[in-house]
C-alpha positions as a Markdown table, in Angstrom:
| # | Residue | x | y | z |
|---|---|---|---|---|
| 1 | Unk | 113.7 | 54.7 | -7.5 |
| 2 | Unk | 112.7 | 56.6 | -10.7 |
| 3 | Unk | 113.6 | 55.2 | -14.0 |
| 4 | Unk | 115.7 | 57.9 | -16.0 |
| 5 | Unk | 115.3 | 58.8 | -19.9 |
| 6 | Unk | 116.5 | 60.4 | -22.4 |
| 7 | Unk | 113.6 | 62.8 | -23.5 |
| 8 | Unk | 113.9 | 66.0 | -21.9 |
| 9 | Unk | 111.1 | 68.4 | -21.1 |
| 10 | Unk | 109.8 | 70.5 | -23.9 |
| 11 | Unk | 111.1 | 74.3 | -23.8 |
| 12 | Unk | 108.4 | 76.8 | -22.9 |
| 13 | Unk | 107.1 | 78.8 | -25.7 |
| 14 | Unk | 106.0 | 82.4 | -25.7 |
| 15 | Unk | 102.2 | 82.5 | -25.9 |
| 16 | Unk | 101.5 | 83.9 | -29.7 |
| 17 | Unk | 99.2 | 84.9 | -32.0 |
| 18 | Unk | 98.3 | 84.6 | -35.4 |
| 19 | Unk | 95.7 | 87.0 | -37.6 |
| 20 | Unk | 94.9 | 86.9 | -41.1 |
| 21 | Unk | 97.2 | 90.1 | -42.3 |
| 22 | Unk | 95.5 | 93.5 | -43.1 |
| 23 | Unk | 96.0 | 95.8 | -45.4 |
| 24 | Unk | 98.2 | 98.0 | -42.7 |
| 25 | Unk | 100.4 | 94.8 | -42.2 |
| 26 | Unk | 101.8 | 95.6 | -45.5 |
| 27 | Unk | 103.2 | 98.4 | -44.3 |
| 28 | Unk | 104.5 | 96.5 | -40.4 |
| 29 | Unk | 106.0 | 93.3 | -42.5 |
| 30 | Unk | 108.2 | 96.2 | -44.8 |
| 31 | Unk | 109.3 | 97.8 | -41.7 |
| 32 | Unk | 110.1 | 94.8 | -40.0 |
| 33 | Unk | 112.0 | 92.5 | -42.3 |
| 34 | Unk | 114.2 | 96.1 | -43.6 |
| 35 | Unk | 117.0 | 94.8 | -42.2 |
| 36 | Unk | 120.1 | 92.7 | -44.4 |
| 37 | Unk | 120.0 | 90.0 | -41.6 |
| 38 | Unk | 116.4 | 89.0 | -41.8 |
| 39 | Unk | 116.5 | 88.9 | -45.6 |
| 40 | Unk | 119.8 | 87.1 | -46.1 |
| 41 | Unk | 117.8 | 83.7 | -47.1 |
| 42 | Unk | 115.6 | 86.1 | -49.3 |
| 43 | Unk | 117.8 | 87.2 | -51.5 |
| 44 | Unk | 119.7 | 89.7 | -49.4 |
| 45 | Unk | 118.1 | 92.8 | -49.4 |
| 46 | Unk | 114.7 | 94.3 | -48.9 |
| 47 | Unk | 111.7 | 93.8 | -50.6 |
| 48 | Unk | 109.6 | 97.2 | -51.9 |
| 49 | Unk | 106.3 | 97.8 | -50.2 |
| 50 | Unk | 104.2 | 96.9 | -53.3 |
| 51 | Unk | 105.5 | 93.6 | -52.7 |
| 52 | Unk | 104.5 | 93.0 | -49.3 |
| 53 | Unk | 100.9 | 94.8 | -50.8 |
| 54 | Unk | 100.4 | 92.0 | -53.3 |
| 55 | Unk | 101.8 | 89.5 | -50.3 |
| 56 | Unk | 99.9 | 90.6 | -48.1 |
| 57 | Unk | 96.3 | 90.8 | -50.4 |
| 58 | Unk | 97.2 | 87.5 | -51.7 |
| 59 | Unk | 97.7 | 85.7 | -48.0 |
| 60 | Unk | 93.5 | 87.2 | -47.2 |
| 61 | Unk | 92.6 | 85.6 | -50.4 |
| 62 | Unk | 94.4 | 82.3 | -49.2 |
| 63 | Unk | 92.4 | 82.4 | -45.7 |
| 64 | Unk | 89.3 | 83.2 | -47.5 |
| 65 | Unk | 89.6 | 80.1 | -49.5 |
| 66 | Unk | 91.6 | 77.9 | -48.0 |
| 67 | Unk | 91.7 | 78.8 | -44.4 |
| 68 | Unk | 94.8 | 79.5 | -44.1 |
| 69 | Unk | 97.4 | 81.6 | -44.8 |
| 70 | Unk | 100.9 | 83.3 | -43.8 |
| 71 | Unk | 99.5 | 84.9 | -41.0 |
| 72 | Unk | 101.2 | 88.2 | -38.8 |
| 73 | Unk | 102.4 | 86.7 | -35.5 |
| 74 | Unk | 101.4 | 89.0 | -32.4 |
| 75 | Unk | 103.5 | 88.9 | -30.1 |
| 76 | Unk | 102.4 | 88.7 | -25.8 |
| 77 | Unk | 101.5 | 92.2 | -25.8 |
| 78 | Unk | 99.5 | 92.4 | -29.2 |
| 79 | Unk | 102.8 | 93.7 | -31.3 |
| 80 | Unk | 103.4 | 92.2 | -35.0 |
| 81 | Unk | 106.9 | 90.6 | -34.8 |
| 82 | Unk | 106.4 | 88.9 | -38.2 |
| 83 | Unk | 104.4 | 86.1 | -40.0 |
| 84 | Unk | 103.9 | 82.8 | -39.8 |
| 85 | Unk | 102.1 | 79.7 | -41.7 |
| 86 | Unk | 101.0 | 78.2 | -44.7 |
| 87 | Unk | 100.3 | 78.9 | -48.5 |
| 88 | Unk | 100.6 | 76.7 | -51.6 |
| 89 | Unk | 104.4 | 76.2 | -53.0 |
| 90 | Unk | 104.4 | 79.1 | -55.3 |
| 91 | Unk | 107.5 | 78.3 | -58.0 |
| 92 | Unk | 107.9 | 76.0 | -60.8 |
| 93 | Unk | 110.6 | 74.2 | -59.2 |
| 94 | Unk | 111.0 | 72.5 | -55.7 |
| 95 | Unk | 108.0 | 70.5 | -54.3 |
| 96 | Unk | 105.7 | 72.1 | -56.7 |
| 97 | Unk | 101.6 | 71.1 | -55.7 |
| 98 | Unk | 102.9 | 71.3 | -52.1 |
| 99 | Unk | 101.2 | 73.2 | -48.7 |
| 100 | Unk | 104.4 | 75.0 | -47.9 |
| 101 | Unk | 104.6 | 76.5 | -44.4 |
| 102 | Unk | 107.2 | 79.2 | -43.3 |
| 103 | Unk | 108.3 | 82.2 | -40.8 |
| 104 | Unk | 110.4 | 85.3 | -41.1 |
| 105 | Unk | 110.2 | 87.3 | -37.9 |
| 106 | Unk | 112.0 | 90.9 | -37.4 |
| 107 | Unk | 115.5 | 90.8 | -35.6 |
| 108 | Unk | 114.2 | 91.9 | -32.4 |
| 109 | Unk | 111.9 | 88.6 | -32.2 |
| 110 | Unk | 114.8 | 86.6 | -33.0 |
| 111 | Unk | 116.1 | 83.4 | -30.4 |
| 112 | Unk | 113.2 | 83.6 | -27.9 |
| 113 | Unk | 111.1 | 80.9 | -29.3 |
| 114 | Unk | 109.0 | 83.3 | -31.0 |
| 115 | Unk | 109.0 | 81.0 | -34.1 |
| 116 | Unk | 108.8 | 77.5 | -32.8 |
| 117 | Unk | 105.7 | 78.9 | -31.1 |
| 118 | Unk | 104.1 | 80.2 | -34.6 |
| 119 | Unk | 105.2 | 77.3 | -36.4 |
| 120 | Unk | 103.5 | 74.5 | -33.9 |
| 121 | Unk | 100.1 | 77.1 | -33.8 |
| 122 | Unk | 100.4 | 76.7 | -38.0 |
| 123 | Unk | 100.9 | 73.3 | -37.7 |
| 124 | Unk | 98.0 | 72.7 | -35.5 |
| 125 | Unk | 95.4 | 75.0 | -37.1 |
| 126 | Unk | 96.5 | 73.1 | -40.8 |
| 127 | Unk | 95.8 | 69.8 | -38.9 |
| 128 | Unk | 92.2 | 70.7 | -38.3 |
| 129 | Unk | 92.0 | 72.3 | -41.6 |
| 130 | Unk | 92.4 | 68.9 | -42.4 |
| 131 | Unk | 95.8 | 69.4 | -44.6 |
| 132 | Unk | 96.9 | 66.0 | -44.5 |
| 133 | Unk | 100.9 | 67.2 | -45.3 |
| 134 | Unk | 103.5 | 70.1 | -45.1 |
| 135 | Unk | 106.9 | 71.2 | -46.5 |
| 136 | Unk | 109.0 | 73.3 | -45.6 |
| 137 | Unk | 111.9 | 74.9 | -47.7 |
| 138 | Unk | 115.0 | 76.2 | -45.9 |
| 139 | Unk | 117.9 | 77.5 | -46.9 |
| 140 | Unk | 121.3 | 74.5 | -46.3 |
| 141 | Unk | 122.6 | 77.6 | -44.4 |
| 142 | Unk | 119.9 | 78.9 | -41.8 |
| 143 | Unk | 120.8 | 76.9 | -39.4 |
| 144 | Unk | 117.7 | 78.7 | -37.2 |
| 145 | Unk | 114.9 | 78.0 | -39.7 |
| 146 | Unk | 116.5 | 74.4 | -39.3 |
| 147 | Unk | 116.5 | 74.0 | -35.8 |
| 148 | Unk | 112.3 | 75.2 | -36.1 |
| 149 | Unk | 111.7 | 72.2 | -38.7 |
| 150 | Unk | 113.3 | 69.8 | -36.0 |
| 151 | Unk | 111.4 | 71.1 | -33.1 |
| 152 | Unk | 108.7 | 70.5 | -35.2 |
| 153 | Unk | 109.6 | 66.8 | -36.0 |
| 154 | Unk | 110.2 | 67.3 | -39.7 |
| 155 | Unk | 112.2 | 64.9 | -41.5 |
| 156 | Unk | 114.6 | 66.2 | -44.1 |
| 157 | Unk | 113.3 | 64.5 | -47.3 |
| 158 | Unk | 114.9 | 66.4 | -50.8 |
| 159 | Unk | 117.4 | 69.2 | -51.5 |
| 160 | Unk | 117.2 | 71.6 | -54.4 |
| 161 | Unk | 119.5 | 73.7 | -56.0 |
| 162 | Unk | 117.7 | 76.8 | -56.9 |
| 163 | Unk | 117.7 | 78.6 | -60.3 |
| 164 | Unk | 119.7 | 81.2 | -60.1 |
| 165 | Unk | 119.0 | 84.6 | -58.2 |
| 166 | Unk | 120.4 | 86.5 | -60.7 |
| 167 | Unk | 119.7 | 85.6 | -64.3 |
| 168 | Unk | 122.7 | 84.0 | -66.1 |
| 169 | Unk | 124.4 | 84.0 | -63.2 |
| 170 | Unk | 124.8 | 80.5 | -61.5 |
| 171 | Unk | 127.0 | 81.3 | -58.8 |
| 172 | Unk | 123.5 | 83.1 | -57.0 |
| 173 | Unk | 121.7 | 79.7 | -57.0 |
| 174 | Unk | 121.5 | 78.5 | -53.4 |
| 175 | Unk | 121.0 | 75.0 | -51.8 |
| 176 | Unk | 117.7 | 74.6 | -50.2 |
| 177 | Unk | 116.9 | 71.6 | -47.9 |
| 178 | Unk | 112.7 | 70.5 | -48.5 |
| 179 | Unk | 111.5 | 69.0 | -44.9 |
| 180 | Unk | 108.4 | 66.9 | -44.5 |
| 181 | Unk | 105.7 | 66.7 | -42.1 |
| 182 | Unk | 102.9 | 64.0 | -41.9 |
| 183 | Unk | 99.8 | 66.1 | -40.4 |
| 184 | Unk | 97.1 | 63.1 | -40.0 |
């Protein structure tokens, strides 16, 4: 007779993997996250190329200095599906002096793991990067970003309320949920 638990197996994950973006990711990440759904967290709509350009310049200078970075998640076959991992908590507000880590993955990637996979390879490469904590900032209402700091054993630790989206206008501000992870 076997003794029964409660723990269930761990899902499998789709093998990933993550590169420090290029210059021509720029162009992948605005194609990709062009879409209402994927940026309804980030305001709403889509960001202009120059944006993703500075992003994606400023994420090489993280891995050249820190060792990490949000990098672009490759998917099995070697296709960008999105980004994934680490950079200092850039705002005045929230857990400011923070290692903030984070995903956003194109539609198409969406429900098949694709992120819980990115987020545990982030985790793991800050752990031997020797980053001794992370936070994560999620929206109260992305309930899939959620589920990814759970899977990740994140503990829900603070919420925010945002400043507001629009200036002067306080019905934009948002309620964020800040999760914690131990790394060492």
């Amino acid at each position: 007779m076997t003794e029964q638990t409660d723990t269930l197996p761990a899902p499998l994950l789709p093998a990933v993997e993550l590169r420090v973006p290029t210059h021509e990711d720029a162009f992948v990440w605005h194609r990709l996250f062009d879409d209402p759904e994927v940026m309804e967290f980030f305001g709403g709509s889509s960001a202009e190329l120059s944006m993703y350009e500075e992003l994606t310049a400023r994420q090489r200078r993280h891995d050249a200095e820190r060792g990490y970075c949000l990098w672009t998640v490759l998917d099995e076959g070697g296709t960008p599906i999105g980004f994934a991992g680490a950079q200092p908590w850039p705002r005045d507000w929230g857990p400011t002096g923070e290692i903030e880590i984070g995903w956003r993955f194109a539609r198409t990637a969406w429900g098949k793991g694709y992120a819980s996979a990115a987020a545990r390879a982030t985790v793991e490469r800050l752990r031997a990067a020797g980053v001794p904590s992370v936070v994560a900032m999620v929206d109260a209402g992305n309930e899939r970003s959620i589920a990814v700091t759970r899977r990740l054993g994140m503990e829900r630790a603070e919420t925010f309320t945002t400043p507001p989206r629009i200036p002067g206008d306080d019905g934009s501000r948002r309620v964020a949920h800040c999760f914690r992870l131990v790394l060492r």
